[in-house]
N, C-alpha and C positions, 0 to 999 in steps of 0.2 A: 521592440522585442529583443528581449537580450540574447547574443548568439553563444551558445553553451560546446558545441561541438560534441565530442565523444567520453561515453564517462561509464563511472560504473558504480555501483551500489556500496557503500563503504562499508568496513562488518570488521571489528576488531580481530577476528580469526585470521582475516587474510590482510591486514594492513601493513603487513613487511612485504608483501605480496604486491601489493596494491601502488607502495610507493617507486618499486623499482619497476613496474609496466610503464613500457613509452606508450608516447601520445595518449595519455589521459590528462585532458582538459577541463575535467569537473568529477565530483562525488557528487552523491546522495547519501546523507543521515536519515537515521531513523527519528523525529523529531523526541520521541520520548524515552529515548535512551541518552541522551548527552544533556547534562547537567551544563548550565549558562558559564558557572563556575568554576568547572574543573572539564574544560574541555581536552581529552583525548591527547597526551603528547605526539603522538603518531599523526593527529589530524591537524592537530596546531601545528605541525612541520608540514604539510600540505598544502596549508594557508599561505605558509611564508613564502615558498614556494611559486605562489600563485594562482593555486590550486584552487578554482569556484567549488563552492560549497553549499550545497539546497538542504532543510531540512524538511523532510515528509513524513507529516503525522498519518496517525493510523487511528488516533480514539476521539475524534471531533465528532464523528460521527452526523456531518453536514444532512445527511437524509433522513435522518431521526423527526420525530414528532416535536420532539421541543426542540427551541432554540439553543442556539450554543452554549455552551458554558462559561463563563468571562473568565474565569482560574482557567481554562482549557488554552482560551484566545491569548488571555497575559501568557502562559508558558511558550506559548507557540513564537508569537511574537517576541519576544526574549530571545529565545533560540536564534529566529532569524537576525538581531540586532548583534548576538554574540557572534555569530559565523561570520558577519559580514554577506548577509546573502543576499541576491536580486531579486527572488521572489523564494513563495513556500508550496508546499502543495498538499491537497491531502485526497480525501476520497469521494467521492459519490457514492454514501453506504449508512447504515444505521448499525451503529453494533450495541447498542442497550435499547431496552422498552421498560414499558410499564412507570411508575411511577404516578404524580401529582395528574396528570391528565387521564388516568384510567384508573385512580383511586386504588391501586395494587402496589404492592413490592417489585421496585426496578431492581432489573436483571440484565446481566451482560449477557452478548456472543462470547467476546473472546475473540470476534473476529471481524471480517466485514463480510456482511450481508445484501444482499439488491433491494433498491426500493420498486415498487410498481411504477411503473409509467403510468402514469395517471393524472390528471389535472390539478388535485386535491394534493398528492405528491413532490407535484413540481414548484407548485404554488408555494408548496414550504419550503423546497428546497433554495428557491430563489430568494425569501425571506432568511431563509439561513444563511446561506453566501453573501445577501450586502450586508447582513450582522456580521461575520466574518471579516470582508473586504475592511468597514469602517475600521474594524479592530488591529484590524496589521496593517503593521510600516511600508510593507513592502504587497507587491502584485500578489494574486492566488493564482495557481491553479488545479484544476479538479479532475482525478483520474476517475476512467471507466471502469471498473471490477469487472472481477471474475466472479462467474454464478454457476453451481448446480442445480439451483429451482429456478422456475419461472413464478412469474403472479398470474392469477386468474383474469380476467378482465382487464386485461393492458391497452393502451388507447394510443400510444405511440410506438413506432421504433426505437431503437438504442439511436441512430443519430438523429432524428427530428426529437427528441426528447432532448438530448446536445444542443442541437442548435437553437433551438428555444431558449435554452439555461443561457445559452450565450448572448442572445440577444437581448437578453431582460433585463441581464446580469451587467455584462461585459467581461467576464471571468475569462478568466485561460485553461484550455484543456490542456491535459496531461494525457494522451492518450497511448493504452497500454496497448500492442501490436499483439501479443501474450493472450490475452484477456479476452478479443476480440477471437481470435482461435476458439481460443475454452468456449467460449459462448456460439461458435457457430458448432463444435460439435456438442453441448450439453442441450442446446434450445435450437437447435437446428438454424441460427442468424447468419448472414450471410456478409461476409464482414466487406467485401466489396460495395455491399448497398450502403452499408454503416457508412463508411468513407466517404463515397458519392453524397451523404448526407449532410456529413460534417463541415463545420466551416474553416475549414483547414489554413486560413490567416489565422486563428486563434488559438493553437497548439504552440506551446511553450517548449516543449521535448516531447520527448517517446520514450515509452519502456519494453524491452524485449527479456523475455526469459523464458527456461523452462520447465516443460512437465512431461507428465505420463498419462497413460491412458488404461484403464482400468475398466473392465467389463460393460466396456462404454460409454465410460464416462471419464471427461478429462480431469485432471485434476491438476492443476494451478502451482507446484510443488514449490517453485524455486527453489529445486533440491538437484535437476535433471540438467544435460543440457538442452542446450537450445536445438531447436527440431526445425526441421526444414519447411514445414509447412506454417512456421511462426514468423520466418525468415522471408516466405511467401509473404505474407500480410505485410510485413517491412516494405518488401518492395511495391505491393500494391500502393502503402502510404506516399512512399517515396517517388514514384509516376507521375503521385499527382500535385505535390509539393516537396520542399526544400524544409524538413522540420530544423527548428533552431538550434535541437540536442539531441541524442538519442543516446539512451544508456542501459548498460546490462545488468541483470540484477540476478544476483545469488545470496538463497539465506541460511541454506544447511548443504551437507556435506562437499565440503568445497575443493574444487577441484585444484592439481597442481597449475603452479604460476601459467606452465605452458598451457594449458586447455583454457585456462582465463585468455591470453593471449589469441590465443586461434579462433575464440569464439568474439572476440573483440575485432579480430583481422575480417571477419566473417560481416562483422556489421558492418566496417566499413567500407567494404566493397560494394554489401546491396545499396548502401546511401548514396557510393561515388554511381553507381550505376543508375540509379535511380537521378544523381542531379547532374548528370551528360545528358539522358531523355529529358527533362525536363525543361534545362534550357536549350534543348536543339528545338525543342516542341512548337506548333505555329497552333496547332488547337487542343484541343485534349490528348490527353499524356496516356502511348500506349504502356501498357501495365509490363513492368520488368519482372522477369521471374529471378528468382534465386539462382538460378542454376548455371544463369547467364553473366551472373552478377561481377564474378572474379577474375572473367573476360574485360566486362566492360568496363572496369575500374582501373585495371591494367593502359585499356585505351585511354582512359581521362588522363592520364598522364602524372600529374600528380598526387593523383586521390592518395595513396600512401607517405607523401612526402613531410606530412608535418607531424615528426613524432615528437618524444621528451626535448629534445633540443628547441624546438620553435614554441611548445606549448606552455610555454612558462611565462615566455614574454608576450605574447599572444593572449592568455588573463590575466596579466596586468595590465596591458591594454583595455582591455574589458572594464575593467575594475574603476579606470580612471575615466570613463567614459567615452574610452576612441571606439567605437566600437565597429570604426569599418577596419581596425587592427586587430579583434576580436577573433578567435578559432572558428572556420566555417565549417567546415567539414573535412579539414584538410585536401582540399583540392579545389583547383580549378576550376573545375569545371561547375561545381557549387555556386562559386561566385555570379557564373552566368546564369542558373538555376533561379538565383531571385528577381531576376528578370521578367522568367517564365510568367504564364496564364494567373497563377495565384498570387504575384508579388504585385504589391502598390507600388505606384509610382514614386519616386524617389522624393517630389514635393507634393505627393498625396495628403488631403489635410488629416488631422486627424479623425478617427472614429467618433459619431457624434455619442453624449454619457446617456448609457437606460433613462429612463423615465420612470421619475419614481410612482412606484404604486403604492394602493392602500395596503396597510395590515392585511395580515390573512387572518381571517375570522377564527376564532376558538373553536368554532364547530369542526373546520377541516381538520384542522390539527386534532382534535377528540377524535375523528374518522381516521384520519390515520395511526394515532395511537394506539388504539385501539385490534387494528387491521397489525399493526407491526407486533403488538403484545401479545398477540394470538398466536402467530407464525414462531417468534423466541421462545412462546410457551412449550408449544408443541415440541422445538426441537430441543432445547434444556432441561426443559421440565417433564412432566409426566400428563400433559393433558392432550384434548384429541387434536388430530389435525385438521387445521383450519380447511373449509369446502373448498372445492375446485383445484384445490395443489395435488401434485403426484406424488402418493403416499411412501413408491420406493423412492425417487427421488429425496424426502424429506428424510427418508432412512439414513441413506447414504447422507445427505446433506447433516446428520443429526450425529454420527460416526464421524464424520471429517472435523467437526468441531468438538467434539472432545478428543480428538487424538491431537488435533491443533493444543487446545488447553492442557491436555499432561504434556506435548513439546516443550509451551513455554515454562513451566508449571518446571519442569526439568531443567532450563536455563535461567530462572528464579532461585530456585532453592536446587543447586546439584546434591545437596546431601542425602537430599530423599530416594533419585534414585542408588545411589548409593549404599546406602542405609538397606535398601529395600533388594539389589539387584536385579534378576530378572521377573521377580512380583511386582513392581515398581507398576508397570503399565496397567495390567491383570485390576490390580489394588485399584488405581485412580477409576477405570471405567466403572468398576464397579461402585465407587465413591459417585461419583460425576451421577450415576442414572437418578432420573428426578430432583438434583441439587444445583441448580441454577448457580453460577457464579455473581456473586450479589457486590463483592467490595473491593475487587481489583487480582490481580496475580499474587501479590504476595498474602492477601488474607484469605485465598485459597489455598492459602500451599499450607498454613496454620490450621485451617477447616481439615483438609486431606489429613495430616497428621494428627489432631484433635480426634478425628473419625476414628483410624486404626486404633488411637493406643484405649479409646473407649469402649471398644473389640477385642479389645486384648490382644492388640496384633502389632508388630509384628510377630510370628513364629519366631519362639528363642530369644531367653532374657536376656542376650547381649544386645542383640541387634533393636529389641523394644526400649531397652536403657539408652540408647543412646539416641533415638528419636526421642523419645520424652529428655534428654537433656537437650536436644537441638530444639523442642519445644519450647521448653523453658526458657531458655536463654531470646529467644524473640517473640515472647506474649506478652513482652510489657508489663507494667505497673500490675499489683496484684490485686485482682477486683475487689469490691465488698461483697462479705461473705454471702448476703443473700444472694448473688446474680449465680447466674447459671453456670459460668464459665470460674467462679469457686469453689464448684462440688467439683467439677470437671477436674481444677488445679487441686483439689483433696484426693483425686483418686491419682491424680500422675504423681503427688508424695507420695500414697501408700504401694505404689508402684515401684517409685525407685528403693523405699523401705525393702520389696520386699516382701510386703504383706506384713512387717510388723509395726 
């Protein structure tokens, strides 16, 4: 297991930010934002650095009805080859349906989504992960999501549905400390059972962030900071293991270098706290709170001592294989942590490989296409909602994903809000009800404005002239005259004409 230490979510906003914070020992990429070929000058000086590097996809979509996508798997793996990275990670989630197995038009979330716990479920999910595994260079591993809805009929827990995946698999979890919050206040779970459930030798890192909570319901923001009861779960994790890496993640409005810092200072006190208990521990590891944690980290002695100075040569260590030179948590008392109840023995053999199983039959996968094509329907589209789900829940959940889709939708194309100002949002939801995102972010942002100006909209022939020029100039080759999108391009000329 590769040891990662302390890190944080890379995001071109704050990466002059990013580089002069001590003791950061690794990033996180977005996998489908960095191009193999023009990686990031800011992050290629990170690299040099020493700087570990993970890339985590968000559009695999492992808990989908089909199989992966092998254009998905090649970029993915590309990505990991150009960073130099140890492993990748992506999600436990489905964010398209429909399609070849439900004989309908595939439609995107735009986000990720929970699959049921289910046997039919997992069965594919497990088939999707060793199509995965074979396809990448390097290790996987697989993070828990955050969910507003539950499934009807669920047959596991969030961690016996885990440890299952793990067993069959041999995958690595990614587990979100975050997530498990959101899910104990959205579905009332109980993230201390989760844990106790989990097989905590197979966590590759941890992700902490935050949110808000809204008329009961948490929301997942990575907009907020980190909250004390997220920091809870941290510590619960940390009681019970030594995680290899944990890291913070922020994805909108970013805070100054200092609150990056503090919230970073913050994690790694609950980890130093959490791997003093651990390896003092002779049988189960009583649970640290947060509260206690800036105390206890203080005692470890040197839980704070390995900042930018030691962290550099610390992964390159890593990199070249020493890997008892590798960043641990910056402390002491970490070291004696992998000692603790959860750690193998130093000549423990290896774990023995899954056992392979048959295919999963066409028919589960039809049941679950099905069942998932329903739920995206409902909340994208304009049909009912699927039985047994909580129809404000699916509201809310149905709101959160188009506000998600004009975010990106705004970070795709910034001209539109722009263009548009404060109708900008108003505009999209109203675009967005019953129009499924069918071809990705950028051919929604072409649909969005195609919509307006066939509205005759924007208000005021400046501000419509210059989205039909911002149209123009990214619709491509000019279709033949029969297709639909040539009357369309007939009426954006008599537009900028004029009318004449």
């Amino acid at each position: 297991m590769v040891r990662l230490g302390t890190g944080i979510g890379w995001r071109p906003e704050i990466a002059d930010d990013i580089a002069r914070l001590p003791g950061i020992d690794w990033v996180e990429v977005v996998a489908e934002n960095i191009c193999p070929d023009h990686v990031p000058d800011a992050l290629r000086l990170l690299r040099e650095r020493g700087t570990t590097v993970v890339p985590h996809g968000v559009s695999l979509g492992l808990g989908g009805a089909e199989r992966p996508e092998p254009g998905r798997l090649r970029a993915l793996a590309e990505r990991a080859e150009a960073l130099g990275s140890p492993l990748v990670t992506e999600h436990i989630a489905f964010v398209r349906a429909g399609g070849t197995l439900t004989a309908s038009p595939s439609i995107e979330a735009g986000h990720l989504l929970p699959v049921p716990r289910t046997r039919d479920a997992l069965d594919v999910l497990c088939e999707n992960v060793r199509i995965a595994q074979d396809a990448l260079p390097v290790p996987l591993a697989v993070e828990n999501i955050a969910a507003l809805i539950s499934w009807p009929g669920e047959e596991m827990t969030e961690g016996q549905f885990l440890a299952e995946l793990v067993e069959r698999t041999g995958v690595r979890l990614l587990i979100d400390v975050a997530n498990l919050h959101t899910n104990h206040v959205n579905r009332g779970e109980d993230p201390a059972k989760a844990l106790d459930e989990l097989p905590t030798s197979a966590i590759a890192y941890v992700h902490v962030a935050g949110g808000v909570e809204k008329d009961g319901v948490w929301h997942d923001s990575h907009a907020h900071p980190v909250t004390q009861p997220v920091l809870d779960v941290l510590a619960e994790l940390c009681a019970r293991t030594a995680p290899p890496g944990v890291l913070l993640e922020r994805d909108e409005d970013f805070p100054a270098a200092g609150e990056l810092a503090g919230e970073l200072d913050a994690i790694r006190a609950v980890t130093a706290a959490g791997a003093a208990e651990v390896g003092t521990a002779t049988g189960s590891a009583k649970p640290v709170t947060a509260a206690g944690a800036a105390e206890a980290a203080t005692a470890a002695g040197a839980a704070e001592a390995a900042t930018a100075a030691g962290a550099a040569e610390a992964a390159t260590a890593a990199r070249t294989g020493d890997e008892a030179a590798a960043p641990v948590w910056a402390s002491a008392a970490a070291d004696e942590a992998h000692t603790g109840p959860d750690a193998p023995a130093a000549d423990a053999p290896a774990p023995e490989a899954p056992l392979p199983e048959a295919p999963v039959p066409d028919a589960v996968r039809e049941r679950l296409a099905l069942a998932q094509t329903a739920l995206l329907s409902a909340l994208v589209g304009d049909t009912p909602p699927p039985e047994g789900f909580d129809r404000r829940r699916l509201r809310v959940q149905s709101a959160a994903l188009t506000a998600k889709r004009a975010s990106v939708i705004a970070k795709v194309a910034p001209e539109l809000p722009e263009i548009l100002g404060t109708g900008y949002r108003p505009a999209f939801v109203r675009y967005a009800e019953g129009r499924p995102m069918t071809g990705g972010y950028r051919r929604d942002a072409l649909s969005f404005a195609e919509h307006l100006l066939a509205d005759g909209r924007p208000d005021g022939s400046a501000a419509r002239r210059r989205l039909t020029l911002w149209w123009q100039e990214r619709s491509g080759p000019a279709p033949l005259p029969s297709h639909p999108a040539a009357r369309f391009a007939r009426r954006v000329r008599l537009a900028l004409s004029g009318g004449r």
